[in-house]
MILUM-733401 format. One record per residue (C-alpha): residue number from 1; residue in one letter; x, y, z. Coordinates in pm, 1 decimal. Layout:
residues N
<r><num>NUM</num><residuo>a</residuo><east>X</east><north>Y</north><up>Z</up></r>
...
This chain:
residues 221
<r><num>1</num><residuo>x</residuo><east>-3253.2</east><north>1304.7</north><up>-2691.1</up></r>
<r><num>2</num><residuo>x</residuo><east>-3349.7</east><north>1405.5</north><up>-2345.6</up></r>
<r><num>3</num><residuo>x</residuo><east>-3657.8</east><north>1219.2</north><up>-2158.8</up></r>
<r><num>4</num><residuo>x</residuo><east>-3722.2</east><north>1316.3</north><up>-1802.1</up></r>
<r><num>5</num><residuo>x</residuo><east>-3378.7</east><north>1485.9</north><up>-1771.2</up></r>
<r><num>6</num><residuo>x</residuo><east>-3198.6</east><north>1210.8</north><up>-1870.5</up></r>
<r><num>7</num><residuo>x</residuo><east>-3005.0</east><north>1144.6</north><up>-2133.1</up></r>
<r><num>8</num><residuo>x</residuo><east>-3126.0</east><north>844.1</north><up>-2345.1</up></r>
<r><num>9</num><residuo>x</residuo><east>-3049.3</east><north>731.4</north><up>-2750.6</up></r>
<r><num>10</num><residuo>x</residuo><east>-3311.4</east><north>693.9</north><up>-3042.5</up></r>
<r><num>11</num><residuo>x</residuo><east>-3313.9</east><north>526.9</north><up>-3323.6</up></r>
<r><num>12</num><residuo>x</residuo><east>-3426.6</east><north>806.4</north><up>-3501.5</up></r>
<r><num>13</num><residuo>x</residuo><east>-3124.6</east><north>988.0</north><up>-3470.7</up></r>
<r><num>14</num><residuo>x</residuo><east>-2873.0</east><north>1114.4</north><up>-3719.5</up></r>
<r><num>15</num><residuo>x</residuo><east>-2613.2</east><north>891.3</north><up>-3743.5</up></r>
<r><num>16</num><residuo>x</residuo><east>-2336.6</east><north>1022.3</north><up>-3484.1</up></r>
<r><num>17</num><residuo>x</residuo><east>-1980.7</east><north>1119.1</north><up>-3668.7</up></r>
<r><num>18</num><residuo>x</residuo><east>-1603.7</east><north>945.3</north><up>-3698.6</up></r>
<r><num>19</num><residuo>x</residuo><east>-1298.8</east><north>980.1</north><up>-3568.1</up></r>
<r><num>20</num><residuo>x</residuo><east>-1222.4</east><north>1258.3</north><up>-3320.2</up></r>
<r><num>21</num><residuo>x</residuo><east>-1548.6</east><north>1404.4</north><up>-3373.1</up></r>
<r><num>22</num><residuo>x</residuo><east>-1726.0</east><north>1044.5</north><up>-3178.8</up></r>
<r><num>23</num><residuo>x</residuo><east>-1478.7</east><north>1066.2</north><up>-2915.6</up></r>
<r><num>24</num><residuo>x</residuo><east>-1561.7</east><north>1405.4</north><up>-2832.8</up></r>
<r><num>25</num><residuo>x</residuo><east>-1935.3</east><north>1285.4</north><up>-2891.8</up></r>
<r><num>26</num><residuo>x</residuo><east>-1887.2</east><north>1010.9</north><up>-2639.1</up></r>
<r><num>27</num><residuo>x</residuo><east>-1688.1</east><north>1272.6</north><up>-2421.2</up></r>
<r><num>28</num><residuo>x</residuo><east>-1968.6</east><north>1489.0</north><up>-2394.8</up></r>
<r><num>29</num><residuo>x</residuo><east>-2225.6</east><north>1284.0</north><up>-2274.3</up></r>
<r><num>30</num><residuo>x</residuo><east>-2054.4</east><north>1092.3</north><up>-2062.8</up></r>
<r><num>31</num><residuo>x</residuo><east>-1994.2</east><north>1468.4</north><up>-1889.6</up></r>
<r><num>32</num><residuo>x</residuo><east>-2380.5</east><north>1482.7</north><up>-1890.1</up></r>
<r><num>33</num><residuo>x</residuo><east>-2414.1</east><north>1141.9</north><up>-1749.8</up></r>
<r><num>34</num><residuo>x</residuo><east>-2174.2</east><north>1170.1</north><up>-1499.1</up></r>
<r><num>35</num><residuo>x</residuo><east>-2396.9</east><north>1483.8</north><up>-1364.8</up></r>
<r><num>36</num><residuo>x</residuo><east>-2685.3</east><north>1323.1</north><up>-1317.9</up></r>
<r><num>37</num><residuo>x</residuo><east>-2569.3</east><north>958.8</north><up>-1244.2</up></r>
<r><num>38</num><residuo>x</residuo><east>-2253.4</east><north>1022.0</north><up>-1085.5</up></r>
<r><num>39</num><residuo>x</residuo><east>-1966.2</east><north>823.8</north><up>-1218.5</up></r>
<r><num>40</num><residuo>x</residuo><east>-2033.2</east><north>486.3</north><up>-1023.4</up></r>
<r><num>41</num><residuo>x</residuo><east>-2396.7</east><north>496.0</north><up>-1159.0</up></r>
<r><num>42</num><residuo>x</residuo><east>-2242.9</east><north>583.8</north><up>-1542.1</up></r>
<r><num>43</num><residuo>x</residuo><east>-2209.6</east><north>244.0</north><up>-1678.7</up></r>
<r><num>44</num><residuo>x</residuo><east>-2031.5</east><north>160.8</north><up>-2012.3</up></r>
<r><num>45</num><residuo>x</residuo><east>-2311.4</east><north>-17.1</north><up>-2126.9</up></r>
<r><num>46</num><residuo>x</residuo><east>-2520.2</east><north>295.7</north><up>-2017.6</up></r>
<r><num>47</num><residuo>x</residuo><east>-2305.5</east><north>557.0</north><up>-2183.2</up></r>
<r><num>48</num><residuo>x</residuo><east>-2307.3</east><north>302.3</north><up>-2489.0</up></r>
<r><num>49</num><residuo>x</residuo><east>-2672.4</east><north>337.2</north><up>-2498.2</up></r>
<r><num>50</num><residuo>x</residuo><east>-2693.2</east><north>742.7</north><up>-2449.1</up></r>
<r><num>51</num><residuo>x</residuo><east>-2440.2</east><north>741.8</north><up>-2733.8</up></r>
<r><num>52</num><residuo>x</residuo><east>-2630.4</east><north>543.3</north><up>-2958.1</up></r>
<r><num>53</num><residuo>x</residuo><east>-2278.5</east><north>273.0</north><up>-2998.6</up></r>
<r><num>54</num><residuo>x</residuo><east>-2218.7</east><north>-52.8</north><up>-2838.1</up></r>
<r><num>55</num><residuo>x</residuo><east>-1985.3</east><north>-140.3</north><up>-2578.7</up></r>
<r><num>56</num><residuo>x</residuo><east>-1712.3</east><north>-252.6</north><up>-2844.8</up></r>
<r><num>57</num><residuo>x</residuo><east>-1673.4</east><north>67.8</north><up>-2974.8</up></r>
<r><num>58</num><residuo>x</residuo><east>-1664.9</east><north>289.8</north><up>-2627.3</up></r>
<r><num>59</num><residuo>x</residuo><east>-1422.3</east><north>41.8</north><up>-2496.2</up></r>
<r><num>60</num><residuo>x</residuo><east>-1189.4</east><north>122.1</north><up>-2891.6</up></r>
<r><num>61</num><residuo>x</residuo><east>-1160.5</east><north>492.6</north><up>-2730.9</up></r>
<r><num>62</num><residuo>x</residuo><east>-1148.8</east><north>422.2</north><up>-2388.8</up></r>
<r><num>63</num><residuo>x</residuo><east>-1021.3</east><north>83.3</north><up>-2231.3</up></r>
<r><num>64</num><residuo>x</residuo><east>-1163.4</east><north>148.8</north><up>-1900.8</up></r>
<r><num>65</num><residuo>x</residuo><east>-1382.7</east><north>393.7</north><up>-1678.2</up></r>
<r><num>66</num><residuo>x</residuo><east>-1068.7</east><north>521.9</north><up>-1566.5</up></r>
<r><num>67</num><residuo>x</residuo><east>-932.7</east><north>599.6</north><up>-1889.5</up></r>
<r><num>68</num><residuo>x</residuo><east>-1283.4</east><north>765.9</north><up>-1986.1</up></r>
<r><num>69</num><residuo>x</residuo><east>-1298.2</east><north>943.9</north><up>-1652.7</up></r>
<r><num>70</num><residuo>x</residuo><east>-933.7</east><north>1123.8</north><up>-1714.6</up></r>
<r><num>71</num><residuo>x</residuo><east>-1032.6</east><north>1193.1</north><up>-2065.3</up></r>
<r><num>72</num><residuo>x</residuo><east>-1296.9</east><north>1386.6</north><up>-1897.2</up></r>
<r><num>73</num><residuo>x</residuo><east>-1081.6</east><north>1564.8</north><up>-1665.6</up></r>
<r><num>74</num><residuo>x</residuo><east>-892.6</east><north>1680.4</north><up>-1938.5</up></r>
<r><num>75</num><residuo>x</residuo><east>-1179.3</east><north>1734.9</north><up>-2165.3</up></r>
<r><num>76</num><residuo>x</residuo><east>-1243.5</east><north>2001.4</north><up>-1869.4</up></r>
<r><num>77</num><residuo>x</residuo><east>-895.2</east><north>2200.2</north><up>-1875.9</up></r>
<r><num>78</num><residuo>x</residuo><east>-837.0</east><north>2033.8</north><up>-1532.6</up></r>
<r><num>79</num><residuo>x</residuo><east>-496.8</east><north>1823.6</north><up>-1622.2</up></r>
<r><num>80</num><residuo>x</residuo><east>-288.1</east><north>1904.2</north><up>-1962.5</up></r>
<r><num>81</num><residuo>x</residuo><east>-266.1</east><north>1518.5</north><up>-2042.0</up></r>
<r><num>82</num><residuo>x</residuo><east>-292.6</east><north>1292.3</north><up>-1691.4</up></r>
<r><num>83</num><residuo>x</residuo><east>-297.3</east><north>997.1</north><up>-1912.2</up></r>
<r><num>84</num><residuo>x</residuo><east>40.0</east><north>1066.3</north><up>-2106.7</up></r>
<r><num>85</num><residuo>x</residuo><east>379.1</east><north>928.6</north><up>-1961.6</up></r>
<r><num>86</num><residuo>x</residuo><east>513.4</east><north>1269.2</north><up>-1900.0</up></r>
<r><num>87</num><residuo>x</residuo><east>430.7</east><north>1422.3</north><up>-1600.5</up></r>
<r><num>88</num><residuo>x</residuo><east>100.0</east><north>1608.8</north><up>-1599.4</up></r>
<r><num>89</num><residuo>x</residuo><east>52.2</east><north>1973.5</north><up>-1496.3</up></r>
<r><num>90</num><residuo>x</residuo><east>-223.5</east><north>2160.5</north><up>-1365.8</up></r>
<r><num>91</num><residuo>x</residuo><east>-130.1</east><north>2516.5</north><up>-1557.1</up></r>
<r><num>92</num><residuo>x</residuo><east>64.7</east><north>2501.3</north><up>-1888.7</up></r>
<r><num>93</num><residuo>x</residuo><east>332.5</east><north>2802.3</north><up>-1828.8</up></r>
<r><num>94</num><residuo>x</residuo><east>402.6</east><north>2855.1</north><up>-1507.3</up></r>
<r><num>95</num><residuo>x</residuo><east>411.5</east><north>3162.2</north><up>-1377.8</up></r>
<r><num>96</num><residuo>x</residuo><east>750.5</east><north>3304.7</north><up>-1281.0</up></r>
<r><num>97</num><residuo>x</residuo><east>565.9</east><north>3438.6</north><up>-891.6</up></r>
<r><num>98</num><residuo>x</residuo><east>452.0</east><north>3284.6</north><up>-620.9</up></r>
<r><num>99</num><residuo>x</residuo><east>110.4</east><north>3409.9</north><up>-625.2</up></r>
<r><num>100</num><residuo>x</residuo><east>43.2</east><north>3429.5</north><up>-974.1</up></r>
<r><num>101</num><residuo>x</residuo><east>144.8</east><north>3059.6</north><up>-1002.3</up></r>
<r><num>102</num><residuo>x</residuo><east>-89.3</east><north>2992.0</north><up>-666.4</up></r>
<r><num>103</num><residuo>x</residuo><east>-374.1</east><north>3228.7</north><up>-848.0</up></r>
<r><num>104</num><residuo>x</residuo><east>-331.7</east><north>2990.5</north><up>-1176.7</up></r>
<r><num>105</num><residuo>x</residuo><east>-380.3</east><north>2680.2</north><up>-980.2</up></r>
<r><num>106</num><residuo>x</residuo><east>-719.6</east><north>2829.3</north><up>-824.6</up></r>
<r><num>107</num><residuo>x</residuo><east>-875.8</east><north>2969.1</north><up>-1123.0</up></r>
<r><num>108</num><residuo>x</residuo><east>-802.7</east><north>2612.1</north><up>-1341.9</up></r>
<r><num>109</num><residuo>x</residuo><east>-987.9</east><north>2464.3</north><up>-1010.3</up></r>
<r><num>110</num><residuo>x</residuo><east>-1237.2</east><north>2708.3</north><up>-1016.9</up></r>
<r><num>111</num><residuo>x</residuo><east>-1332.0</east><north>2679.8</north><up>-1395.2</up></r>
<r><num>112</num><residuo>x</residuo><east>-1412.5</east><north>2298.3</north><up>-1325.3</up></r>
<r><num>113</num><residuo>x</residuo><east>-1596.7</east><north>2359.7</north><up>-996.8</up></r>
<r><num>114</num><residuo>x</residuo><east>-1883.8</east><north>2118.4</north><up>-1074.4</up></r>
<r><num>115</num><residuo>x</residuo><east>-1703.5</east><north>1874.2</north><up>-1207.4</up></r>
<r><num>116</num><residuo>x</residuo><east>-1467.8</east><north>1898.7</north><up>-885.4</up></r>
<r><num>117</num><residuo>x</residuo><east>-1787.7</east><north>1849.3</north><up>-669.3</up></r>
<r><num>118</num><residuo>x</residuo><east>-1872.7</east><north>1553.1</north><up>-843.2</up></r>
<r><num>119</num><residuo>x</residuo><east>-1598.2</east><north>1427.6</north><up>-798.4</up></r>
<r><num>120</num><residuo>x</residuo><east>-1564.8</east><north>1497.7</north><up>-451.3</up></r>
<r><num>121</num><residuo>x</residuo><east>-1878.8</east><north>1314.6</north><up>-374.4</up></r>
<r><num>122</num><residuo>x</residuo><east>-1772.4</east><north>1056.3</north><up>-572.5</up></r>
<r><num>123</num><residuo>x</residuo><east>-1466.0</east><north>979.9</north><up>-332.8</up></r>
<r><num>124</num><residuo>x</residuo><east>-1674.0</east><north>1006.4</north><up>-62.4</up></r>
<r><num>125</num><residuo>x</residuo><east>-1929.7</east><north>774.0</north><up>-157.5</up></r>
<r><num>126</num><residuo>x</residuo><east>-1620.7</east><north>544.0</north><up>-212.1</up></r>
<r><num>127</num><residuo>x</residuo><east>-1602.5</east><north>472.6</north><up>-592.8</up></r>
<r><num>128</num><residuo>x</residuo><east>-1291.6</east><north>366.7</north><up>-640.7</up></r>
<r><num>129</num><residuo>x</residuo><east>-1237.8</east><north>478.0</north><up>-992.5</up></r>
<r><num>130</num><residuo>x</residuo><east>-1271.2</east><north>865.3</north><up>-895.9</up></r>
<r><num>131</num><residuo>x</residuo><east>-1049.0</east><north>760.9</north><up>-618.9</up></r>
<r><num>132</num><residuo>x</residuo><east>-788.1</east><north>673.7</north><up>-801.0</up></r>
<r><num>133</num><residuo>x</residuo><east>-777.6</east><north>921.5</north><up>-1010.9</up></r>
<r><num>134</num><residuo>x</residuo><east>-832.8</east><north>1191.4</north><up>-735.9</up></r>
<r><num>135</num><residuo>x</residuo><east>-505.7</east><north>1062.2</north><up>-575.3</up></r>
<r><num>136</num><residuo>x</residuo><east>-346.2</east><north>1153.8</north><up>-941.4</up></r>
<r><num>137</num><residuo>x</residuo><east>-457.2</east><north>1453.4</north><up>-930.8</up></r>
<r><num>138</num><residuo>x</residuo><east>-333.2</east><north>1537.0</north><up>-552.4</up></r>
<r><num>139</num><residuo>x</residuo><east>42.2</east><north>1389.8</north><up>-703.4</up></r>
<r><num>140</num><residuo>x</residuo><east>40.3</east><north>1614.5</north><up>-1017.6</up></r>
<r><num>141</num><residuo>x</residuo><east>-30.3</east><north>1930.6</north><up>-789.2</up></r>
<r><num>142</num><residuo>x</residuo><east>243.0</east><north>1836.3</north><up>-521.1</up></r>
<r><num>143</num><residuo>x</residuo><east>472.0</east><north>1750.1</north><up>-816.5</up></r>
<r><num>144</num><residuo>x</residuo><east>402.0</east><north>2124.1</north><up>-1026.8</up></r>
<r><num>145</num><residuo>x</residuo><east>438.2</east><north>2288.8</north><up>-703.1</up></r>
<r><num>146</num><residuo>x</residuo><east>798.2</east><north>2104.8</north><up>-603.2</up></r>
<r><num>147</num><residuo>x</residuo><east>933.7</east><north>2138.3</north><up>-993.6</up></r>
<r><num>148</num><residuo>x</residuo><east>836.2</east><north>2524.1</north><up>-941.7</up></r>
<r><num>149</num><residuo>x</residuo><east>986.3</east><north>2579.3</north><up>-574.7</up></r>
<r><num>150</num><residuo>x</residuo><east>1291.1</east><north>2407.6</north><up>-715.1</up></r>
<r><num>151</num><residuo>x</residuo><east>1364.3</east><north>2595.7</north><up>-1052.4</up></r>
<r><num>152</num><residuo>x</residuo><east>1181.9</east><north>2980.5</north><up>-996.5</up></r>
<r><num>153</num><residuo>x</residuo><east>1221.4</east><north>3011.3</north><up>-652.3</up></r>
<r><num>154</num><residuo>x</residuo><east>1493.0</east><north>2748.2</north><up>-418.7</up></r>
<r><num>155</num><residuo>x</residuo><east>1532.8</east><north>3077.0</north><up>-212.4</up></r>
<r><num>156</num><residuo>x</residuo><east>1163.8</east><north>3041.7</north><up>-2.6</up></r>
<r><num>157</num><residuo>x</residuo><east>1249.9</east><north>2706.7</north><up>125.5</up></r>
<r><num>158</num><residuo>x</residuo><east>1518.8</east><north>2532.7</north><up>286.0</up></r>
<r><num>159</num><residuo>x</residuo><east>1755.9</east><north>2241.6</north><up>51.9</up></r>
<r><num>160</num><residuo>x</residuo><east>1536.3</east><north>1958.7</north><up>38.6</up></r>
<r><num>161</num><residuo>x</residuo><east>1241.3</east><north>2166.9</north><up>210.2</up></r>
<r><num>162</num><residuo>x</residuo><east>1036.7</east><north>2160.8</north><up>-98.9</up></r>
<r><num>163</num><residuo>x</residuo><east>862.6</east><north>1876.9</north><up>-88.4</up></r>
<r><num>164</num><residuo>x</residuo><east>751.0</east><north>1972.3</north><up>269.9</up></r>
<r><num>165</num><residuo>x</residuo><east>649.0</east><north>2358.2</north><up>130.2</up></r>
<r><num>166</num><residuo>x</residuo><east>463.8</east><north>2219.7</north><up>-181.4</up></r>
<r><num>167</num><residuo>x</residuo><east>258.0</east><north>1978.2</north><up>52.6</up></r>
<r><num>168</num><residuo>x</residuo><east>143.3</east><north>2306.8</north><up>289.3</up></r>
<r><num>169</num><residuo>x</residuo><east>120.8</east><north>2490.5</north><up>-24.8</up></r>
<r><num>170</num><residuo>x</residuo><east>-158.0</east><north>2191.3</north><up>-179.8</up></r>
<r><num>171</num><residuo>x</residuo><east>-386.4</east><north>2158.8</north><up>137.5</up></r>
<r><num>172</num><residuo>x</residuo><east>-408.3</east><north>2525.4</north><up>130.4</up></r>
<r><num>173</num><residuo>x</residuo><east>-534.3</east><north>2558.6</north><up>-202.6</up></r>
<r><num>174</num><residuo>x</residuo><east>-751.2</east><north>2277.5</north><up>-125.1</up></r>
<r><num>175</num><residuo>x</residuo><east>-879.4</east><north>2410.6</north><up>189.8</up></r>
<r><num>176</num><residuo>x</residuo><east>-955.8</east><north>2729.5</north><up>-33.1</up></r>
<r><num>177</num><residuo>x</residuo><east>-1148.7</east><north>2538.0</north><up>-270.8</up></r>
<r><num>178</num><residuo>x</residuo><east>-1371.3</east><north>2381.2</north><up>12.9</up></r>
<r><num>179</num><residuo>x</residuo><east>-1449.2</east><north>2711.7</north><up>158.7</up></r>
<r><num>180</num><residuo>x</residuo><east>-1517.4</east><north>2792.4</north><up>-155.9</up></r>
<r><num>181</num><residuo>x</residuo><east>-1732.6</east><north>2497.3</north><up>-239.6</up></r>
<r><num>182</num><residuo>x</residuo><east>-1904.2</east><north>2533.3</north><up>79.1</up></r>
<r><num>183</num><residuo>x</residuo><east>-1994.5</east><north>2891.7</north><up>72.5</up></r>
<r><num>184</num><residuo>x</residuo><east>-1757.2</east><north>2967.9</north><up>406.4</up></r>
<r><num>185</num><residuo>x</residuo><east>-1494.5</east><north>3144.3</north><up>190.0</up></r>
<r><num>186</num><residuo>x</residuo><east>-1440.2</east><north>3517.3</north><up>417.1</up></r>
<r><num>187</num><residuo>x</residuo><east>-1389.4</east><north>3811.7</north><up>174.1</up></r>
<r><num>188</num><residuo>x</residuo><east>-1074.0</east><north>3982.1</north><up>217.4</up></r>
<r><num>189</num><residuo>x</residuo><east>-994.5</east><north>4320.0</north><up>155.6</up></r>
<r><num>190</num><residuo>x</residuo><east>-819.3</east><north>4300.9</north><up>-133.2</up></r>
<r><num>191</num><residuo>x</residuo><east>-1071.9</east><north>4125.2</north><up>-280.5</up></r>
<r><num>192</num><residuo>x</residuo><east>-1349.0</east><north>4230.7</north><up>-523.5</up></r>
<r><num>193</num><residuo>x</residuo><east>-1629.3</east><north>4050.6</north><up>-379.9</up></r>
<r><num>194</num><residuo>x</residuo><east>-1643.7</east><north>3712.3</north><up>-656.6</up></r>
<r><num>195</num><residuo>x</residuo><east>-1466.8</east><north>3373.0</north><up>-671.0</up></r>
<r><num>196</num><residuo>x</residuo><east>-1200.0</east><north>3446.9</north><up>-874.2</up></r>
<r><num>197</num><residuo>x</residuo><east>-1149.4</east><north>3801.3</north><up>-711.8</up></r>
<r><num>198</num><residuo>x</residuo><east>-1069.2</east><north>3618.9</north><up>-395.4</up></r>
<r><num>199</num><residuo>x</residuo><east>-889.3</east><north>3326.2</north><up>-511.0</up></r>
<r><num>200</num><residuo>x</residuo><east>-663.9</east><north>3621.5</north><up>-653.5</up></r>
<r><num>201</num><residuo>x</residuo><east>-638.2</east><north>3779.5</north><up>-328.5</up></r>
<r><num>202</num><residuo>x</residuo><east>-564.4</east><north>3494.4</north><up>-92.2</up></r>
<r><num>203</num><residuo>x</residuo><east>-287.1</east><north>3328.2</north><up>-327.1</up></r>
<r><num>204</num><residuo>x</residuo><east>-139.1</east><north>3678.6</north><up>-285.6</up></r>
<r><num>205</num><residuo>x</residuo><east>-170.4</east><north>3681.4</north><up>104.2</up></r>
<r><num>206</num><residuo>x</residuo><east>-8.7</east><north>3334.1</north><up>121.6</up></r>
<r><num>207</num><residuo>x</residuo><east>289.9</east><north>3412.2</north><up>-99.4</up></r>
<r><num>208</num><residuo>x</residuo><east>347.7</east><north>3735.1</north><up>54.1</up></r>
<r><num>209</num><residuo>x</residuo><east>417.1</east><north>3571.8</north><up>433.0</up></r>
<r><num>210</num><residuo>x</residuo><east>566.7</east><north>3314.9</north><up>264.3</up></r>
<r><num>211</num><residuo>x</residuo><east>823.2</east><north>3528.6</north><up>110.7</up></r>
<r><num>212</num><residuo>x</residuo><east>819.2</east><north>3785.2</north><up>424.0</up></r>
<r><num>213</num><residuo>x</residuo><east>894.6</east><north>3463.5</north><up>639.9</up></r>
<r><num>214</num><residuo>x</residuo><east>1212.1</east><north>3330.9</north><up>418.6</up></r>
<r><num>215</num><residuo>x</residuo><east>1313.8</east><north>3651.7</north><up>314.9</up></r>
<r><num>216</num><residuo>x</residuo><east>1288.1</east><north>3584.9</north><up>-37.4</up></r>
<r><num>217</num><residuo>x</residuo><east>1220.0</east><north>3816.0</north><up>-288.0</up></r>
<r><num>218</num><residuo>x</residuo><east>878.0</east><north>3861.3</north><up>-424.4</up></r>
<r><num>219</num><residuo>x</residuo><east>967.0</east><north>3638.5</north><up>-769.6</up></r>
<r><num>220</num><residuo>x</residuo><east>1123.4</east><north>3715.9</north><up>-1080.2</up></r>
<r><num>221</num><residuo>x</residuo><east>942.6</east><north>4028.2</north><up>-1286.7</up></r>
């Protein structure tokens, strides 16, 4: 039930289901929640009353805010499994290119935009559990983008440059994303005039002087 834009619990309610089918329940409105509350305001005991549970059974799915807040970032499509002990990954196959693999990064970012902005002001109002697992986030995209300079492409940086490449390579995606965020993002010419168009364009502009720079080719076909 929704009073005033918010989300609230009745009584009245059917009861909610079992299983995988509450977690995703509890998923779900903690998504909505987040929106409007942002995640320091989104309380277990909050989230326990939108869902119609108590605390004791939120905390049986999710130990902490953290773990609830990753299980959200996944429930997005933003990280394959951030919470697993193998290391996470922002696109499931990487691409075999340069630019497709820069273009797969964007377009995951730019399917979770609003969640991304939350989270962004989040950080910046200093809640430490977006924080934390903002700083996750900024390792798993440094680590995809070393794994891939190391086993599709050694030839576009140096022995041992990778680490150094893959760190350019993440603050210009994320500077992309801000312009993007912001509304500052220039059109380009190869671009077809929306988001994704010139997310498309750009990763393709930075991999080609990339590869015209090293002299490597343009990635396997």
């Amino acid at each position: 039930m929704v009073h005033n834009g918010a989300v609230t619990a009745s009584a009245s309610e059917s009861a909610r289901p079992n299983g995988s089918t509450q977690r995703q329940h509890i998923l779900n409105t903690a998504l909505t929640l987040m929106a409007q509350q942002g995640v320091d305001g989104t309380s277990m005991r909050n989230l326990a009353a939108a869902t119609g549970l108590n605390v004791a059974s939120l905390y049986h799915y999710f130990p902490s805010k953290r773990d609830l807040l990753v299980a959200v970032l996944e429930e997005r499509g933003l990280v394959g499994n951030l919470s697993s002990a193998s290391q996470p990954s922002l696109v499931q196959d990487p691409a075999p290119r340069l630019a497709d693999l820069l273009d797969d990064i964007l377009a995951s970012m730019l399917e979770v935009e609003d969640f991304i902005r939350l989270m962004i002001g989040e950080v910046m109002r200093g809640d430490q559990t977006a924080f934390g697992v903002g700083t996750e986030l900024f390792a798993a995209t440094q680590d995809l983008l070393e794994r891939w300079l190391v086993e599709h492409e050694p030839s576009v940086s140096p022995p041992g440059g990778q680490e150094a490449l893959a760190r350019m390579l993440r603050t210009l995606l994320l500077g992309l994303l801000l312009e993007h965020l912001t509304g500052v993002l220039e059109p380009v010419a190869a671009g077809d005039g929306d988001a994704a168009g010139e997310f498309r364009a750009r990763a393709a502009e930075i991999a080609a002087i990339i590869e015209e720079v090293t002299g490597a080719p343009g990635g396997a076909s």
